[in-house]
PyMOL commands that place a pseudoatom at each C-alpha (Angstrom):
pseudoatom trace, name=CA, resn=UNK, resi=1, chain=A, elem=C, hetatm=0, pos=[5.672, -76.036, 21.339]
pseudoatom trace, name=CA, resn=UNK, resi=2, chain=A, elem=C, hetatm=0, pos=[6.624, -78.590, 18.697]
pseudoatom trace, name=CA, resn=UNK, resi=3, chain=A, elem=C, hetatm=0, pos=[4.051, -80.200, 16.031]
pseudoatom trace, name=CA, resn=UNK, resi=4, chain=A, elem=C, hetatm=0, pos=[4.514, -83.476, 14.849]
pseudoatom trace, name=CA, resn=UNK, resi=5, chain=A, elem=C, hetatm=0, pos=[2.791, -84.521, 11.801]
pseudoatom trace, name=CA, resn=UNK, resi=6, chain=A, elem=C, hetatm=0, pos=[3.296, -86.303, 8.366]
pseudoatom trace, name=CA, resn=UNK, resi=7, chain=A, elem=C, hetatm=0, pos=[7.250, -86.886, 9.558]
pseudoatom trace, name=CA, resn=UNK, resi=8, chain=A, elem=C, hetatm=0, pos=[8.026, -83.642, 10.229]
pseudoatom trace, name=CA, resn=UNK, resi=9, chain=A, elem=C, hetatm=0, pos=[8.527, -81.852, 13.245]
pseudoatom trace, name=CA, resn=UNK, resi=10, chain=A, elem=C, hetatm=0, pos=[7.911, -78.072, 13.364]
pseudoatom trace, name=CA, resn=UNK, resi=11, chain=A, elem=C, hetatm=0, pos=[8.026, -75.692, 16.327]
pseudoatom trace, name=CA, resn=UNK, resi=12, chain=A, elem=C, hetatm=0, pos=[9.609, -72.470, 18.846]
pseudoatom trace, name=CA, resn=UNK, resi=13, chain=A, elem=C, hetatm=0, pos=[9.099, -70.521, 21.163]
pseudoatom trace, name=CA, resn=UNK, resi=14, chain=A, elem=C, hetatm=0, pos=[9.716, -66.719, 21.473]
pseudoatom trace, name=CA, resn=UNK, resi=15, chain=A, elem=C, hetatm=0, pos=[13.342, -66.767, 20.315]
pseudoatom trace, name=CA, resn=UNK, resi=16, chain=A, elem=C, hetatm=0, pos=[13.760, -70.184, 18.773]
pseudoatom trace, name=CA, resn=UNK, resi=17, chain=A, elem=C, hetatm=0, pos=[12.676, -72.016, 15.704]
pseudoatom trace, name=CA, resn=UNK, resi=18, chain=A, elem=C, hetatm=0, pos=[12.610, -75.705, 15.906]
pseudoatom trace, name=CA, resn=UNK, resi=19, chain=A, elem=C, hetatm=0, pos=[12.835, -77.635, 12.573]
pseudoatom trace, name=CA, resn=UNK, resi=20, chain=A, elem=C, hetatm=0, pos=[13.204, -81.448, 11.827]
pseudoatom trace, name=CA, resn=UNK, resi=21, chain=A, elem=C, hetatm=0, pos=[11.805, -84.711, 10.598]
pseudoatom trace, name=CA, resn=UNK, resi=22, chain=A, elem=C, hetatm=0, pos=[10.897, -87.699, 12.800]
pseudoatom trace, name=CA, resn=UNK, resi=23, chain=A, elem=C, hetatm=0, pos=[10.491, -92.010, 11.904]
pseudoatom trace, name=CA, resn=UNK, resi=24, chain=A, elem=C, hetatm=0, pos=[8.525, -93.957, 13.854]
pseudoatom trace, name=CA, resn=UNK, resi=25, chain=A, elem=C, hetatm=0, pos=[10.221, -97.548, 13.753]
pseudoatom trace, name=CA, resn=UNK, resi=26, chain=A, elem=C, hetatm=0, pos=[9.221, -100.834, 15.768]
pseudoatom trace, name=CA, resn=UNK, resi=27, chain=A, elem=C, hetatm=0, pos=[12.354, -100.077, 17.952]
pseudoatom trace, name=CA, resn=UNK, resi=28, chain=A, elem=C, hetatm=0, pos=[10.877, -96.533, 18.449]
pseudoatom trace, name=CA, resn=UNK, resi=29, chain=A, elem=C, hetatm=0, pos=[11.188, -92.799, 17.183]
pseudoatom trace, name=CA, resn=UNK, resi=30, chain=A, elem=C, hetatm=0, pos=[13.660, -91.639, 15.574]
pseudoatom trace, name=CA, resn=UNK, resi=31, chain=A, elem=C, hetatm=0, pos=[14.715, -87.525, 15.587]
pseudoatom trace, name=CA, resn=UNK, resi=32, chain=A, elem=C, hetatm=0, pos=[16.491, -85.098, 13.915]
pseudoatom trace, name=CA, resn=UNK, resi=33, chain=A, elem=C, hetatm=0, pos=[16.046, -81.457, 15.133]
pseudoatom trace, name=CA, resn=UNK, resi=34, chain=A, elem=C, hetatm=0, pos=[17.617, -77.861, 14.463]
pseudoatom trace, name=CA, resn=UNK, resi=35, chain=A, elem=C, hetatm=0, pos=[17.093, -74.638, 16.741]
pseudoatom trace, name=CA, resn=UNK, resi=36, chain=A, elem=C, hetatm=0, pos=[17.637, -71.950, 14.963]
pseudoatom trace, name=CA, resn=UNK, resi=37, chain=A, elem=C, hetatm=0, pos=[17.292, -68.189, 16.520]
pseudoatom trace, name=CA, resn=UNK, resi=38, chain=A, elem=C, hetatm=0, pos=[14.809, -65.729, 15.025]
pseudoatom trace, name=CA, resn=UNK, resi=39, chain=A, elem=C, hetatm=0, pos=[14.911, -63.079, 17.528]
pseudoatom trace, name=CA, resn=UNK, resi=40, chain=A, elem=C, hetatm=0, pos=[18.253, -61.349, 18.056]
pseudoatom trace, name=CA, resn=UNK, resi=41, chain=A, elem=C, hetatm=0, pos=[17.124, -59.801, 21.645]
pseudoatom trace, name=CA, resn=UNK, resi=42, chain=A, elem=C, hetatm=0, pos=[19.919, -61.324, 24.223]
pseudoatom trace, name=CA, resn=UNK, resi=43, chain=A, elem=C, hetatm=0, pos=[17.208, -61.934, 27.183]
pseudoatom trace, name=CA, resn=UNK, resi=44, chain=A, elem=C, hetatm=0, pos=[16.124, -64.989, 25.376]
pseudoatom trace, name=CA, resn=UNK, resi=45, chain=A, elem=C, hetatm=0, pos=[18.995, -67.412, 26.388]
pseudoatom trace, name=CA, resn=UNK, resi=46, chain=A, elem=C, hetatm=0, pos=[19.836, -70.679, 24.100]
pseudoatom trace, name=CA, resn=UNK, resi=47, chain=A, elem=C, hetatm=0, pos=[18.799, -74.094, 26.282]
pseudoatom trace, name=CA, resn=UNK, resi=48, chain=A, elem=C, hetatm=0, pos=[22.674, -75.352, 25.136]
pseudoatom trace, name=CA, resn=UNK, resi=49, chain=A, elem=C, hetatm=0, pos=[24.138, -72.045, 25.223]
pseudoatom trace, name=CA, resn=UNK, resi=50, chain=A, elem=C, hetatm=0, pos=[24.750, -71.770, 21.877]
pseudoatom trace, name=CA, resn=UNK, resi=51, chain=A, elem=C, hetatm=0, pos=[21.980, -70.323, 19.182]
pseudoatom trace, name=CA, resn=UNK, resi=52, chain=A, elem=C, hetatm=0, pos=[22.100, -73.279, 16.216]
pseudoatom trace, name=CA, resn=UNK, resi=53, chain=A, elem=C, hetatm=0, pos=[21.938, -76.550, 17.333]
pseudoatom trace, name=CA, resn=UNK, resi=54, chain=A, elem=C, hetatm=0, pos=[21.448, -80.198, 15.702]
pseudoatom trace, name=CA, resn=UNK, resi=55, chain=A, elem=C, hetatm=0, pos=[19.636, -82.729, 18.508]
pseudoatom trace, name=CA, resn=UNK, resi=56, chain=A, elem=C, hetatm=0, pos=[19.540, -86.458, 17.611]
pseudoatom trace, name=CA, resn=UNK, resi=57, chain=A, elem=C, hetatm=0, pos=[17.146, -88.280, 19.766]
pseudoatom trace, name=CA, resn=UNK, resi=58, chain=A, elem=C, hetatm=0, pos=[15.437, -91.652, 20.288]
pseudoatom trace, name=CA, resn=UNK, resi=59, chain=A, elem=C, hetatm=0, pos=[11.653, -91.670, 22.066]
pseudoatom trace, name=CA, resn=UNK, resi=60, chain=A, elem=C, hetatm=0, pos=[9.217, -94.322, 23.201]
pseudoatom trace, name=CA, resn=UNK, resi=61, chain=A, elem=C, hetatm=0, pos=[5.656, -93.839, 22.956]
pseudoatom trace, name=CA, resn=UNK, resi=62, chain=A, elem=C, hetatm=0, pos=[4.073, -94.351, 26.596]
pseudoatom trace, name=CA, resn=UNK, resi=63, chain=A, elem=C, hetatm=0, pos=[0.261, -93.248, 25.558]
pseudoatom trace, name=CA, resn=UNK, resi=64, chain=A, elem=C, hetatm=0, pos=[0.047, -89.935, 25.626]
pseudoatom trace, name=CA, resn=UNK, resi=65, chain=A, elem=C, hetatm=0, pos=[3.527, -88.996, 26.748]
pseudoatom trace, name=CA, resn=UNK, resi=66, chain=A, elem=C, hetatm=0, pos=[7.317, -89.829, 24.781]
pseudoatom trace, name=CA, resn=UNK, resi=67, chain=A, elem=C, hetatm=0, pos=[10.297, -90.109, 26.687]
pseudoatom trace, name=CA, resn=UNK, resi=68, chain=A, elem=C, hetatm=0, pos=[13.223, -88.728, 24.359]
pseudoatom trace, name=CA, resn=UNK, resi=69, chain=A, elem=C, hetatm=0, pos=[16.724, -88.984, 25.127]
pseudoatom trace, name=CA, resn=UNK, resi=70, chain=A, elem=C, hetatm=0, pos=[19.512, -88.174, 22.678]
pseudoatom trace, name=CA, resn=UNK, resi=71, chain=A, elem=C, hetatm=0, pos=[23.094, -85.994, 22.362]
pseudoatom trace, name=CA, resn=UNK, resi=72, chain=A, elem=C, hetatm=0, pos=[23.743, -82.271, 20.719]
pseudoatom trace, name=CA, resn=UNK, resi=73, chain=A, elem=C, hetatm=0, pos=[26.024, -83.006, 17.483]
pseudoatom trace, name=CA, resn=UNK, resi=74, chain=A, elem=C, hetatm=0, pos=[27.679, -79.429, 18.586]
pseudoatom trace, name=CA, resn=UNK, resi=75, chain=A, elem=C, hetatm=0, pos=[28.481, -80.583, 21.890]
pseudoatom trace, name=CA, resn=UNK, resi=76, chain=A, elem=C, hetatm=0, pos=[29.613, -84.179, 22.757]
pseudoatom trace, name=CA, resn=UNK, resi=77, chain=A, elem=C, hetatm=0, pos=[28.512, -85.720, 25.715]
pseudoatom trace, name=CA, resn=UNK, resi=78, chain=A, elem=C, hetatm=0, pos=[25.881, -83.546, 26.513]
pseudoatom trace, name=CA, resn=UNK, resi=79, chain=A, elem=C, hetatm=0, pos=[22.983, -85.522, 27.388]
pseudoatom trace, name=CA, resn=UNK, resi=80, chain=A, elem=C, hetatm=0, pos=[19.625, -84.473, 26.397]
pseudoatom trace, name=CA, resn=UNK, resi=81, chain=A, elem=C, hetatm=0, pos=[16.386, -86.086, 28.196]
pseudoatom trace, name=CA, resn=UNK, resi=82, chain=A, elem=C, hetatm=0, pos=[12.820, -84.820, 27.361]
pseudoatom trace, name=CA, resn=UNK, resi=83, chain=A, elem=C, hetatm=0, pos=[9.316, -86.049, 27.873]
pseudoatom trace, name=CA, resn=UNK, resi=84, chain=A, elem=C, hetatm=0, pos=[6.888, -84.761, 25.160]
pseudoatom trace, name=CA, resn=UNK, resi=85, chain=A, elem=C, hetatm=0, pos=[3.071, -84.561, 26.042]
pseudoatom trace, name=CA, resn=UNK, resi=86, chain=A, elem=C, hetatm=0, pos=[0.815, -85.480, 22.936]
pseudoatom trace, name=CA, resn=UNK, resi=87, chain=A, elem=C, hetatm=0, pos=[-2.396, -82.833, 22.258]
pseudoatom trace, name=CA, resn=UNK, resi=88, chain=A, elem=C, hetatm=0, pos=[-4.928, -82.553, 19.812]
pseudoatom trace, name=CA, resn=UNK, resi=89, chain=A, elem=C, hetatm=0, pos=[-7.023, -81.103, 17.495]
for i in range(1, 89): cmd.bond("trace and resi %d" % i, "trace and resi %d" % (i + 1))
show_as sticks, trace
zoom trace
């Protein structure tokens, strides 16, 4: 799960912190996210195979879904493609 608020983005999962900032432009939003592993147990496998990584990633807003697509600065040409669902309080 990933939280989005005030420009930052803050998140994880059961191995995996997620830590980053976001913009939202006119041309859409703009992200810059870090994993970073908290739990050392080797069942809990990194998405890009590798524990830190740095995702940059443009989204557009489609109501209450964004469509993100960027790269991994750790591993060029790796395409990443995700599609965010909003909740709330």
């Amino acid at each position: 799960m990933v939280y989005a608020i005030n420009g930052k983005l803050r998140g994880g999962n059961s191995a995996f912190a997620f830590i980053g900032s976001y913009t939202d432009k006119g041309d859409g939003i703009q992200v810059k996210v870090t994993t970073q592993r908290h739990n050392a147990d080797p069942a809990f496998k990194p998405l890009f195979g590798i524990d830190m990584i740095t995702l940059t990633l443009k989204g557009a807003d489609h109501g209450g879904m964004v469509d993100f697509e960027g790269t991994a600065l750790q591993l060029p040409g790796v395409h990443f493609k995700a599609i965010l669902t909003r909740i709330a309080d």
